[in-house]
mmCIF file of the N, C-alpha and C atoms, coordinates in Angstrom:
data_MODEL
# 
_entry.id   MODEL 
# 
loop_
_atom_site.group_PDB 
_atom_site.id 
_atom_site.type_symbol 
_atom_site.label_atom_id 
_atom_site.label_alt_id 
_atom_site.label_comp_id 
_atom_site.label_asym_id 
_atom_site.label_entity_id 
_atom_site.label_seq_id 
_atom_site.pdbx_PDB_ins_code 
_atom_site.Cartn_x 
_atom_site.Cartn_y 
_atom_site.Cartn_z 
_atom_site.occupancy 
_atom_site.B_iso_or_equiv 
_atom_site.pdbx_formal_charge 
_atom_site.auth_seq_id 
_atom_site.auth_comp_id 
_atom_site.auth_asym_id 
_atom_site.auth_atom_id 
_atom_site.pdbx_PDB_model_num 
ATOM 1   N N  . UNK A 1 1  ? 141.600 100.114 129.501 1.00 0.00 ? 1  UNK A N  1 
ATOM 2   C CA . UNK A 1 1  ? 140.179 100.015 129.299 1.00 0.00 ? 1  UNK A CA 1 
ATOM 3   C C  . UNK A 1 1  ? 139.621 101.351 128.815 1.00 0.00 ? 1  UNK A C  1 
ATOM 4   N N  . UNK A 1 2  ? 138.987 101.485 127.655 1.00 0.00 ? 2  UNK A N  1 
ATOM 5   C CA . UNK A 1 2  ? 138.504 102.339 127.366 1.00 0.00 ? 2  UNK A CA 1 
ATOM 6   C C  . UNK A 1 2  ? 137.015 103.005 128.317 1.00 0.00 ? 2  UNK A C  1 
ATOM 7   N N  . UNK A 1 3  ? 137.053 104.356 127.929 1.00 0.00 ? 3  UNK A N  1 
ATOM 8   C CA . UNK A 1 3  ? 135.773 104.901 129.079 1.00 0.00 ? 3  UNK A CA 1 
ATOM 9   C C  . UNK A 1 3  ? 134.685 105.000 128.610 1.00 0.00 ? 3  UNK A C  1 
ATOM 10  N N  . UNK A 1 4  ? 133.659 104.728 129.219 1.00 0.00 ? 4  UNK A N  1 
ATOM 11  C CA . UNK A 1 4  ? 132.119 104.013 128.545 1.00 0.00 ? 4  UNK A CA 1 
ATOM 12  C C  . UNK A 1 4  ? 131.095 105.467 128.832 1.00 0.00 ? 4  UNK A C  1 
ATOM 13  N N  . UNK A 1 5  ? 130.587 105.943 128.017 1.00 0.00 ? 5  UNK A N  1 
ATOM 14  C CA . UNK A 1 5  ? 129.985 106.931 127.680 1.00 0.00 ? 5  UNK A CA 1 
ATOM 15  C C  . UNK A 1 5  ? 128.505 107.207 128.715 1.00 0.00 ? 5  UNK A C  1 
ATOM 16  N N  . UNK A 1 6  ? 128.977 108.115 129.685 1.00 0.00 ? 6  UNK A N  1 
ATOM 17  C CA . UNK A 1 6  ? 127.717 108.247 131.014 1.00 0.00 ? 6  UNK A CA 1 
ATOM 18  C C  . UNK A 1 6  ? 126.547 108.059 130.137 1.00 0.00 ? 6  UNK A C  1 
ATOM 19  N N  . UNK A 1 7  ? 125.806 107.512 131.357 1.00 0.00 ? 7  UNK A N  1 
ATOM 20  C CA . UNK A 1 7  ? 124.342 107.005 130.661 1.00 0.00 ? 7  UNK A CA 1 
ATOM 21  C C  . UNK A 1 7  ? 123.400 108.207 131.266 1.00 0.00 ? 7  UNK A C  1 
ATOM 22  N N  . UNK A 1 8  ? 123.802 108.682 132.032 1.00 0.00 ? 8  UNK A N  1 
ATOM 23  C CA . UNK A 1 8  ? 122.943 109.469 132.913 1.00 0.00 ? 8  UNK A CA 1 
ATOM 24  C C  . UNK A 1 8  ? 123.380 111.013 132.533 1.00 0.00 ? 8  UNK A C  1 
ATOM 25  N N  . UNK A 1 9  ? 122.829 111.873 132.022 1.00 0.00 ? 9  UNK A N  1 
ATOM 26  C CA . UNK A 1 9  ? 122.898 113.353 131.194 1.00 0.00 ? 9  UNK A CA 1 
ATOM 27  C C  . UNK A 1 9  ? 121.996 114.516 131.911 1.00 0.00 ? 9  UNK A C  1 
ATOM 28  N N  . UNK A 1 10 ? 122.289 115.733 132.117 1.00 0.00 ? 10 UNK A N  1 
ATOM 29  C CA . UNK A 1 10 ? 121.970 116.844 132.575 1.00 0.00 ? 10 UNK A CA 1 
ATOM 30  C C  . UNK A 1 10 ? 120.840 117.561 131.322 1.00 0.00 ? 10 UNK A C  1 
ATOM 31  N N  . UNK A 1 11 ? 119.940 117.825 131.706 1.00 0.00 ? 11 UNK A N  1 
ATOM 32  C CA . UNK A 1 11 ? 118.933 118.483 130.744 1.00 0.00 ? 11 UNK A CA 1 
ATOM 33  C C  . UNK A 1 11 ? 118.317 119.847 131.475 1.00 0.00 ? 11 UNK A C  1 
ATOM 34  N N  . UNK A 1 12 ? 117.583 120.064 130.472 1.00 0.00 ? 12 UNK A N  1 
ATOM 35  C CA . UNK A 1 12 ? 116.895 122.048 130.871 1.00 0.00 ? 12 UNK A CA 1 
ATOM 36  C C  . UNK A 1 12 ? 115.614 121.639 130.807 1.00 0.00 ? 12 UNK A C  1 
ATOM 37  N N  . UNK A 1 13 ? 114.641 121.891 131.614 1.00 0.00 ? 13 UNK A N  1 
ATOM 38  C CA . UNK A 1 13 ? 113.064 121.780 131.228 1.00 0.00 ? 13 UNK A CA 1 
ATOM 39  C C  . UNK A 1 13 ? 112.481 123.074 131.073 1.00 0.00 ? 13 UNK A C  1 
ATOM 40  N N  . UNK A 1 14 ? 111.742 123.334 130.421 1.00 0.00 ? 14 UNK A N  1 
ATOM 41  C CA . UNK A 1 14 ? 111.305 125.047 129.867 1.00 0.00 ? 14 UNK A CA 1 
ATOM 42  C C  . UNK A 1 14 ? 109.827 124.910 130.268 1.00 0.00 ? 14 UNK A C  1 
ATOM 43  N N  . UNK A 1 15 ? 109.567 125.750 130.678 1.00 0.00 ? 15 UNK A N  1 
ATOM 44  C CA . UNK A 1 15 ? 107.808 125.836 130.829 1.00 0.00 ? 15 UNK A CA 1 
ATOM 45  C C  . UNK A 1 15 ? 107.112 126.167 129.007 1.00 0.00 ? 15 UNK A C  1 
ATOM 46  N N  . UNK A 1 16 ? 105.839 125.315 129.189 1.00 0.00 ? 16 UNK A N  1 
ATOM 47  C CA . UNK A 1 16 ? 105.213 125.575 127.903 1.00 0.00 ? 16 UNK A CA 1 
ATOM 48  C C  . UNK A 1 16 ? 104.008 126.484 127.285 1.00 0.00 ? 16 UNK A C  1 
ATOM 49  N N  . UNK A 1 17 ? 104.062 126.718 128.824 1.00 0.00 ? 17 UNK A N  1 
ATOM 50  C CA . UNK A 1 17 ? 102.890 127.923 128.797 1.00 0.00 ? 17 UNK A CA 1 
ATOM 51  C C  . UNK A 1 17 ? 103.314 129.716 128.780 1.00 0.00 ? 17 UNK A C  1 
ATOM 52  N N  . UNK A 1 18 ? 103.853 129.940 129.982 1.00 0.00 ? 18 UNK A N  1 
ATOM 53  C CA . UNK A 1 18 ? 104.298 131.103 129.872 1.00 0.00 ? 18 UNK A CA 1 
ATOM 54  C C  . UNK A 1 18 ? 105.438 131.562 128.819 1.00 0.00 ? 18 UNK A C  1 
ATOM 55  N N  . UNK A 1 19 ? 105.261 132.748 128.063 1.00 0.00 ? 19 UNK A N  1 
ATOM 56  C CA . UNK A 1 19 ? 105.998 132.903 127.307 1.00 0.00 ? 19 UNK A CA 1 
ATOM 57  C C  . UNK A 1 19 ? 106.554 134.244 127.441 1.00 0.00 ? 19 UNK A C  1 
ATOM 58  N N  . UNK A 1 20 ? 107.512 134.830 126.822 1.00 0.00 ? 20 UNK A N  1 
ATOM 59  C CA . UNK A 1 20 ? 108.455 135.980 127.224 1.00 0.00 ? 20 UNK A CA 1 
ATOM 60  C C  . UNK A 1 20 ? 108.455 136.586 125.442 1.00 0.00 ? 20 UNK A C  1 
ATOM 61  N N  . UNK A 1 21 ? 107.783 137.499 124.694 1.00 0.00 ? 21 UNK A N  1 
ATOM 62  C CA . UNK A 1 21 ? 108.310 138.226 124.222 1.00 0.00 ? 21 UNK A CA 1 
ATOM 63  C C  . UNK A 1 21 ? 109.780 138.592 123.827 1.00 0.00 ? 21 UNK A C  1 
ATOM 64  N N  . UNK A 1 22 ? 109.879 138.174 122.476 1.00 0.00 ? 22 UNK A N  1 
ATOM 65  C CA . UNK A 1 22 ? 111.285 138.363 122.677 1.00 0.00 ? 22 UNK A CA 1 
ATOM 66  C C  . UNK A 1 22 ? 111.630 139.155 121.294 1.00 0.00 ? 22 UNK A C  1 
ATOM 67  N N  . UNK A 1 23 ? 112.989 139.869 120.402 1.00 0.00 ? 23 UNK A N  1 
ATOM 68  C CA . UNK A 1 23 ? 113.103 140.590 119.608 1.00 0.00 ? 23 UNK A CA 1 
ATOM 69  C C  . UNK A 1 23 ? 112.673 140.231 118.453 1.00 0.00 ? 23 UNK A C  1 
ATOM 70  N N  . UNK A 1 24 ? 112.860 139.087 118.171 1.00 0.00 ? 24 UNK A N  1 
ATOM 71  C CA . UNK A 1 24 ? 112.399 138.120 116.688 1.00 0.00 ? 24 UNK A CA 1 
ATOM 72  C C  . UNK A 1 24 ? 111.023 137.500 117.036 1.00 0.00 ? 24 UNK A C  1 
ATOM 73  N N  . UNK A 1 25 ? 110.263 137.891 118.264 1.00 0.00 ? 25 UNK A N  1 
ATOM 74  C CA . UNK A 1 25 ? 108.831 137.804 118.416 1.00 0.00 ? 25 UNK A CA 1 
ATOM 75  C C  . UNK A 1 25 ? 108.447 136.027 118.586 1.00 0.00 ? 25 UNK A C  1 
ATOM 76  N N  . UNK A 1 26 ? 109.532 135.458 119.144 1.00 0.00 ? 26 UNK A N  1 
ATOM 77  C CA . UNK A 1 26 ? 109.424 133.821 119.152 1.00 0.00 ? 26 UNK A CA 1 
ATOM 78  C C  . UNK A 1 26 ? 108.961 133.869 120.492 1.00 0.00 ? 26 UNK A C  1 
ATOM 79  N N  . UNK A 1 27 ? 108.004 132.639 120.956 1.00 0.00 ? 27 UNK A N  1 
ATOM 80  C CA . UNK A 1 27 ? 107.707 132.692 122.477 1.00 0.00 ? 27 UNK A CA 1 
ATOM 81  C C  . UNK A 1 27 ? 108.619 131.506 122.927 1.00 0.00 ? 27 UNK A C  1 
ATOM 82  N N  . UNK A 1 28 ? 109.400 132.319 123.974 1.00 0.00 ? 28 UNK A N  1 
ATOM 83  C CA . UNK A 1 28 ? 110.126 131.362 124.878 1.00 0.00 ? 28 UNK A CA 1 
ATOM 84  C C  . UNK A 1 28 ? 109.663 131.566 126.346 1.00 0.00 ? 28 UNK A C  1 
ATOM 85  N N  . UNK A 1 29 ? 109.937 130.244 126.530 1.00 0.00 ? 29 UNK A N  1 
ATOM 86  C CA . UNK A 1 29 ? 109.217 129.807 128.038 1.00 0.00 ? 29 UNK A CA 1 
ATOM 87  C C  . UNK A 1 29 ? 110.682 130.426 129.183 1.00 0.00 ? 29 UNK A C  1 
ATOM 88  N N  . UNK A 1 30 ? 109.972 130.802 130.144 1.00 0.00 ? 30 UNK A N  1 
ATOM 89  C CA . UNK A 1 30 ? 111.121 132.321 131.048 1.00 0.00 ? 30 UNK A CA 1 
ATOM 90  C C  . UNK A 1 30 ? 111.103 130.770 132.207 1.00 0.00 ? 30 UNK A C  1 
ATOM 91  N N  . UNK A 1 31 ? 110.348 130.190 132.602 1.00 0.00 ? 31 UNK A N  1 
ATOM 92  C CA . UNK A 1 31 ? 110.415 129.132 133.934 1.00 0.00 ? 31 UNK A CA 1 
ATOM 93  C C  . UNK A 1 31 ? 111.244 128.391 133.625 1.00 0.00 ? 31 UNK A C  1 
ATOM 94  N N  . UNK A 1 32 ? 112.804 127.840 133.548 1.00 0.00 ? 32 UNK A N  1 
ATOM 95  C CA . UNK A 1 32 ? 113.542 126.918 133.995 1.00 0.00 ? 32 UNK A CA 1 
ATOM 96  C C  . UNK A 1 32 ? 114.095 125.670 135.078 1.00 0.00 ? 32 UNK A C  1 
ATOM 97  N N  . UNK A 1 33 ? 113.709 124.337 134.514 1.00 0.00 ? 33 UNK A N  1 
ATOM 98  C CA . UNK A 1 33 ? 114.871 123.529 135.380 1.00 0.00 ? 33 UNK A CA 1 
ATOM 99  C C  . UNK A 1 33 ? 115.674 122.943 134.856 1.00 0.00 ? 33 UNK A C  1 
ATOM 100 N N  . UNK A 1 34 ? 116.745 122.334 135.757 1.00 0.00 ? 34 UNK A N  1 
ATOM 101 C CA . UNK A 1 34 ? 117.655 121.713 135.029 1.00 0.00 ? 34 UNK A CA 1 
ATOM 102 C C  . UNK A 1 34 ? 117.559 120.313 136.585 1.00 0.00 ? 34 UNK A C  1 
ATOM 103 N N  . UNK A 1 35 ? 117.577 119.201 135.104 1.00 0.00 ? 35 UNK A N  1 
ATOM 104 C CA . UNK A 1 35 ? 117.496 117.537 136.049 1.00 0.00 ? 35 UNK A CA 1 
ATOM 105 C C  . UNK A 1 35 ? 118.205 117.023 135.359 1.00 0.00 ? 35 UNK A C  1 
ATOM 106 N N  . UNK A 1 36 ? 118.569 115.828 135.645 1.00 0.00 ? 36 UNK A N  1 
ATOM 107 C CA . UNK A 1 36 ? 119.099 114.315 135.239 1.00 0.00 ? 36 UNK A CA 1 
ATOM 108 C C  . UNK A 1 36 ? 117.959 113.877 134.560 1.00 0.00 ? 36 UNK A C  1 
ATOM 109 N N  . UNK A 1 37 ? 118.440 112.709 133.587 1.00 0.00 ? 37 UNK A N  1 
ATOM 110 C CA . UNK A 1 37 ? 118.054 112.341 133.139 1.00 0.00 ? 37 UNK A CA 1 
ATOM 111 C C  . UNK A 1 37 ? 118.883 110.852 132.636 1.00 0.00 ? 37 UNK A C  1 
ATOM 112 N N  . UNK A 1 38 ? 118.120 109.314 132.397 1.00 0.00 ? 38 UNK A N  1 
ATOM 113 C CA . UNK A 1 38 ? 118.951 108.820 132.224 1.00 0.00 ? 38 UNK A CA 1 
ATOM 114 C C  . UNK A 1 38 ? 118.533 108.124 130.695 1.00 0.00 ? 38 UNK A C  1 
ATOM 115 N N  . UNK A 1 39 ? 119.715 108.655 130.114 1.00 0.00 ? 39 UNK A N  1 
ATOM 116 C CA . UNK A 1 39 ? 119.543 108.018 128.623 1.00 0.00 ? 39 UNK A CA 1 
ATOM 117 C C  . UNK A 1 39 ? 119.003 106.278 128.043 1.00 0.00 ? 39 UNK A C  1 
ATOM 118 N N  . UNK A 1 40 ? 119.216 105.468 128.836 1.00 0.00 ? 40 UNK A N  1 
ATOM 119 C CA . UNK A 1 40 ? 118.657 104.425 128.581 1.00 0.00 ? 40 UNK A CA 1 
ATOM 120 C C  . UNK A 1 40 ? 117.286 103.649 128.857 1.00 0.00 ? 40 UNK A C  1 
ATOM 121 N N  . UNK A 1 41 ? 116.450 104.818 129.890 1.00 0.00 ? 41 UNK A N  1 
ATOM 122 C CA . UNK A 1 41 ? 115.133 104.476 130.496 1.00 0.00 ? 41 UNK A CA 1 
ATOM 123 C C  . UNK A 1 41 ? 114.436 105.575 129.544 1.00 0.00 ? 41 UNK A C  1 
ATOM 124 N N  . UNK A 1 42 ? 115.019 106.482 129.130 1.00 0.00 ? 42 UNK A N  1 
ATOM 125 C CA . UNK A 1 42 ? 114.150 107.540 128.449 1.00 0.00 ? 42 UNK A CA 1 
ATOM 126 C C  . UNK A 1 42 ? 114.914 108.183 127.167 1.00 0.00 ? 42 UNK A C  1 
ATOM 127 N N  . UNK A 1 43 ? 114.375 107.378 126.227 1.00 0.00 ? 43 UNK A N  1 
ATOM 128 C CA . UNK A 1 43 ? 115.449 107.739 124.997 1.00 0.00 ? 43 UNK A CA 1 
ATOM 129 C C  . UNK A 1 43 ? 115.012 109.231 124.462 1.00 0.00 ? 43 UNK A C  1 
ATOM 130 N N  . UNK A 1 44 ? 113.414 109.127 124.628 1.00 0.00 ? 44 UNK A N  1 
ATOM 131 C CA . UNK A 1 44 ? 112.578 110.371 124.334 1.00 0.00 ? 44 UNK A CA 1 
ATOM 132 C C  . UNK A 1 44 ? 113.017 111.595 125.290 1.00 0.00 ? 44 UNK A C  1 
ATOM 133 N N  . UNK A 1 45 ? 111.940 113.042 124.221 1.00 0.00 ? 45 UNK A N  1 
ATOM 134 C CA . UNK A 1 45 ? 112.055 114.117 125.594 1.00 0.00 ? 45 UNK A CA 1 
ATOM 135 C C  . UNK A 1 45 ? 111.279 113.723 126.610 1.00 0.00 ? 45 UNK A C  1 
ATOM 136 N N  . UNK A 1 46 ? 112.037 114.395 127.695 1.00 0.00 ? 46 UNK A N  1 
ATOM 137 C CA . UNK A 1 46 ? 111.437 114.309 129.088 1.00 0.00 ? 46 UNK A CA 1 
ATOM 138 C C  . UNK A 1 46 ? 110.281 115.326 129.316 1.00 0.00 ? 46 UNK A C  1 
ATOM 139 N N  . UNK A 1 47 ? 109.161 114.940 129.813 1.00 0.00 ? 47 UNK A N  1 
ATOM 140 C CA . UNK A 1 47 ? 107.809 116.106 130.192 1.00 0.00 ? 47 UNK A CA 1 
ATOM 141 C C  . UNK A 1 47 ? 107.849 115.907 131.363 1.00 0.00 ? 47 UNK A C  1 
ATOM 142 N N  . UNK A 1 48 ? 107.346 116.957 132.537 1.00 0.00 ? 48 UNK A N  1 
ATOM 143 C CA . UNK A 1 48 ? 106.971 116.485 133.622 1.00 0.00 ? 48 UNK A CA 1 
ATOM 144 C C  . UNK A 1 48 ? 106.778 117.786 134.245 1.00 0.00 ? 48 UNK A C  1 
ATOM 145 N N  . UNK A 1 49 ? 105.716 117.520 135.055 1.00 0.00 ? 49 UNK A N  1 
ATOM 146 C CA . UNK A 1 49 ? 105.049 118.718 135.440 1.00 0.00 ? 49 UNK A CA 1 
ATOM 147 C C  . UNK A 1 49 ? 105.540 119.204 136.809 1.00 0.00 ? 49 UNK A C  1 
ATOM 148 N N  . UNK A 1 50 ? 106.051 120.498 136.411 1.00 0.00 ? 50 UNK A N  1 
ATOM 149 C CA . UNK A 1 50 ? 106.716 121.589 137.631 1.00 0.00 ? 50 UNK A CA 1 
ATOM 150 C C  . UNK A 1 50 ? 106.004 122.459 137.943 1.00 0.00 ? 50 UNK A C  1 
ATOM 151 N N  . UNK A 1 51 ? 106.679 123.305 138.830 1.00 0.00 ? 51 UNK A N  1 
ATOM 152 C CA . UNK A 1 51 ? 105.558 124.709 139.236 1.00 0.00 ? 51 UNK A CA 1 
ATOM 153 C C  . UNK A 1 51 ? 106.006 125.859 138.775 1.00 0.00 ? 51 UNK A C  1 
ATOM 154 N N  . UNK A 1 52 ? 105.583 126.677 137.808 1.00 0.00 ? 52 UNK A N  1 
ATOM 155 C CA . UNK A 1 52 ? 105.714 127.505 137.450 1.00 0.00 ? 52 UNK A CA 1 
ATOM 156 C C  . UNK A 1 52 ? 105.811 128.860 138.095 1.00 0.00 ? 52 UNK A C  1 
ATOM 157 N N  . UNK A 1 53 ? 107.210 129.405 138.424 1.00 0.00 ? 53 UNK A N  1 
ATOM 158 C CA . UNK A 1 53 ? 106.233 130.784 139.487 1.00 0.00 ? 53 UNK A CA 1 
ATOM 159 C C  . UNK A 1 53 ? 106.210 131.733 138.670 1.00 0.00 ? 53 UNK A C  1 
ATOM 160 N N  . UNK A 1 54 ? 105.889 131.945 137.495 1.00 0.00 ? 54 UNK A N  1 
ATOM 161 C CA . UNK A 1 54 ? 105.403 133.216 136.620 1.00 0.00 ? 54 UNK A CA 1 
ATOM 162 C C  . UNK A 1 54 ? 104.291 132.822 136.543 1.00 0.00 ? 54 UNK A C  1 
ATOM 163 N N  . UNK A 1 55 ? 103.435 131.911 136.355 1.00 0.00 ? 55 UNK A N  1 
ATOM 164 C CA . UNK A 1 55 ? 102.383 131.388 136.203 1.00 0.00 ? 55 UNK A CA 1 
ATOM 165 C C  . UNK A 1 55 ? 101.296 131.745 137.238 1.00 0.00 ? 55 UNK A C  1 
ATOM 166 N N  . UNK A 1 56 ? 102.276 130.991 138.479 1.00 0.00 ? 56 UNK A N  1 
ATOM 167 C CA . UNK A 1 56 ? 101.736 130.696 140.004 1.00 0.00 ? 56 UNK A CA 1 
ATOM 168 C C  . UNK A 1 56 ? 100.886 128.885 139.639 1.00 0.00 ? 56 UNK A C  1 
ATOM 169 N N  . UNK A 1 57 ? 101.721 128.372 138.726 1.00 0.00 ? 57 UNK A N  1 
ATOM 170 C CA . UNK A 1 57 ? 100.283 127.449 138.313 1.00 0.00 ? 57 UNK A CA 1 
ATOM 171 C C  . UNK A 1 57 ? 101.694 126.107 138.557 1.00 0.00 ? 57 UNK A C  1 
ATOM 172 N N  . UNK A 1 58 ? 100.864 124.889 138.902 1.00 0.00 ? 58 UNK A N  1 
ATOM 173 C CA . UNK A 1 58 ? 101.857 123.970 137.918 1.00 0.00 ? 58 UNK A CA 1 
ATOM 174 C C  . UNK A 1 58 ? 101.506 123.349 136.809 1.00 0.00 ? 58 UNK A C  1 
ATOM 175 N N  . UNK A 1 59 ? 102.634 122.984 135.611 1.00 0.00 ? 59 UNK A N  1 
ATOM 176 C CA . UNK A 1 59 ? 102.166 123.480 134.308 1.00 0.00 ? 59 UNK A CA 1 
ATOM 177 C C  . UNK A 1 59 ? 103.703 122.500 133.837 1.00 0.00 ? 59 UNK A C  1 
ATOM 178 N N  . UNK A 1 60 ? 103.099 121.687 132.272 1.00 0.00 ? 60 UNK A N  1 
ATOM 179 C CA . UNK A 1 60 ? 103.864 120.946 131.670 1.00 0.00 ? 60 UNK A CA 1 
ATOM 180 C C  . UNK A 1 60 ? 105.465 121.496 131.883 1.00 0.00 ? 60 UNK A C  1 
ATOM 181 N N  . UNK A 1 61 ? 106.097 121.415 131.907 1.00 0.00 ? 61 UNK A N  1 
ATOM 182 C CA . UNK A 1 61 ? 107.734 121.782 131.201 1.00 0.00 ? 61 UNK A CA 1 
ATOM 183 C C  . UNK A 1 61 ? 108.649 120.346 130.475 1.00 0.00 ? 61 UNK A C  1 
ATOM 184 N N  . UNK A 1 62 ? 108.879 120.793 129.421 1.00 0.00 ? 62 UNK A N  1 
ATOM 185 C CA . UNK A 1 62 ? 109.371 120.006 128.430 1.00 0.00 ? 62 UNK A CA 1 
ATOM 186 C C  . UNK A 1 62 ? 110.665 120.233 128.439 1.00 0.00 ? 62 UNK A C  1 
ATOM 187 N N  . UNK A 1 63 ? 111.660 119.009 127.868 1.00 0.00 ? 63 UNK A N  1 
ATOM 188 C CA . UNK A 1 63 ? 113.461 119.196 128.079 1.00 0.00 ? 63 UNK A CA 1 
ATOM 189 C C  . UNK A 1 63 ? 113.500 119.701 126.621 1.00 0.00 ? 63 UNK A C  1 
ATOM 190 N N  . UNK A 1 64 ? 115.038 120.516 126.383 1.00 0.00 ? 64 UNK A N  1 
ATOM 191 C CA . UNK A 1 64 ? 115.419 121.828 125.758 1.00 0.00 ? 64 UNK A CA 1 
ATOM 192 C C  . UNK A 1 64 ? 115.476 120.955 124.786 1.00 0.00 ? 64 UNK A C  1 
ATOM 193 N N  . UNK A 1 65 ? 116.113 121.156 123.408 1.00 0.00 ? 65 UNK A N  1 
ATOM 194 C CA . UNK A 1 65 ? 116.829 120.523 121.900 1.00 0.00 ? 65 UNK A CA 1 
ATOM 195 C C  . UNK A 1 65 ? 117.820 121.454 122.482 1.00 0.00 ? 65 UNK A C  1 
ATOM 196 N N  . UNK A 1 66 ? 118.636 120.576 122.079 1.00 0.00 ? 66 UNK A N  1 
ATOM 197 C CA . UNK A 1 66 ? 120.402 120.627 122.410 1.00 0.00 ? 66 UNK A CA 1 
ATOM 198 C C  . UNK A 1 66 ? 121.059 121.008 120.858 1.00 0.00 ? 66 UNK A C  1 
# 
């Protein structure tokens, strides 16, 4: 029997507010999580609101592009 491709996948959520200065002057979000996620209930990115502690706020975080 061949092996059937997990439905359920590991993702990064980035905060969208706070941003970090960086050498090429791009703003990247410094607040990280990492969740599950399951590919067949949510084909889209995942949003969902965490707590930011650079912020002190809670505040959107959006999943990474892979």
């Amino acid at each position: 029997m061949a092996k059937r491709k997990d439905s359920r996948v590991a993702v990064i959520l980035e905060c969208t507010s706070c941003i970090q200065k960086s050498v090429k002057k791009v703003p990247i979000g410094i607040s990280r999580y990492i969740t599950q996620k399951s590919r067949h209930n949510t084909p889209n990115r995942l949003e969902l609101r965490k707590y930011c502690s650079y912020c002190y706020k809670h505040l959107i975080h959006r999943e990474l592009k892979k």
